[in-house]
KOLKOLDREN-160319 format. One record per residue (C-alpha): residue in three letters; x negated, y negated, z. Coordinates in steps of 0.001 Angstrom, whole numbers, plus 500000, padded with zeros to 6 digits. Layout:
<recs>
ALAXYZ/...
</recs>
This chain:
<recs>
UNK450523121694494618/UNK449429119196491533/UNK453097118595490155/UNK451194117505487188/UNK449138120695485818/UNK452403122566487159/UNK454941120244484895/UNK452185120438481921/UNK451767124306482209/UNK455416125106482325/UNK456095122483479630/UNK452984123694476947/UNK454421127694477759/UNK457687126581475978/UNK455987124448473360/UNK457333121344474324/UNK455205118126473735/UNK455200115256476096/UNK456815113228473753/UNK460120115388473558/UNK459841116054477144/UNK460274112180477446/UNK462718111707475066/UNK464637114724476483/UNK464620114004480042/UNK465149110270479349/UNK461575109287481299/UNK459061106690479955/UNK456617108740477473/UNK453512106848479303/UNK454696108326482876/UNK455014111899481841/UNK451126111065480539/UNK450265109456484436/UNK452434112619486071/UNK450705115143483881/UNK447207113680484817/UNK448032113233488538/UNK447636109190487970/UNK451209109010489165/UNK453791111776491202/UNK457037111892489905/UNK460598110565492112/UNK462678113724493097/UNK465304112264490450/UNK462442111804487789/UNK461560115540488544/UNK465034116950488600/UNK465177115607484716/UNK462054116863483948/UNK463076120717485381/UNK466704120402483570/UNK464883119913480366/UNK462336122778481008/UNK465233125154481705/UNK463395125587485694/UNK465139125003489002/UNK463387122937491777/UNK463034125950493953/UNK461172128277490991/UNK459210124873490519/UNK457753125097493858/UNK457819128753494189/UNK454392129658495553/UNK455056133340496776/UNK455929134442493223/UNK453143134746490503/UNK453776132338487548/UNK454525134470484218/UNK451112134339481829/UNK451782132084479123/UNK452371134730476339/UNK455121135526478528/UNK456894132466478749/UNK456483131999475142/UNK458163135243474767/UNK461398134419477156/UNK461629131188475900/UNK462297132891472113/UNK464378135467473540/UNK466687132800474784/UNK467198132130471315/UNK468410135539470009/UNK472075136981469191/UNK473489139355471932/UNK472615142230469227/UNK468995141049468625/UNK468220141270472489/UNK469873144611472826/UNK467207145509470401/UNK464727143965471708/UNK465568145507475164/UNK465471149030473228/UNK462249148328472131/UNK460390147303475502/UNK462542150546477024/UNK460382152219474556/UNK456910151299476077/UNK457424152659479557/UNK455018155064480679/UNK452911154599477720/
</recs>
């Protein structure tokens, strides 16, 4: 697995730069540049930070059975993590109303 394309996927999905990533996770903005371009693999501790700060858990980070969501989807859970209880209920509503269609 490159821990790199996999950290800069799940990081771009969410519309995180690498510089908030660094300055969120507390890591050196020049290694989240060498991790991203597989110049440099991350520590386990250097990785946990970088998986609390994209809201993943180690295991769904190297999940390989499980197809990763297409990017229009993670864009789309990552703003429904910002909505009012009442907002998803709608929202849920409205994707009920799609089935079989």
């Amino acid at each position: 697995m490159d821990l790199g394309k996999r950290i800069k996927t799940l990081r771009t999905s969410r519309g995180i730069s690498a510089r908030h990533l660094a300055q969120s996770s507390g890591i050196d903005p020049s290694l989240i540049s060498k991790i991203e371009n597989g110049i440099s693999n991350p520590s386990i501790d250097t990785l946990q930070k970088i998986c609390d700060t994209l809201d993943v858990s180690m295991s769904d980070f190297f999940c390989t059975q499980k197809v990763d969501p297409s990017e229009d989807l993670l864009a789309l859970m990552t703003a429904a993590r910002r909505l009012t209880p009442e907002q998803i209920k709608i929202l849920t509503s409205l994707i009920s109303s799609f089935k079989g269609k």
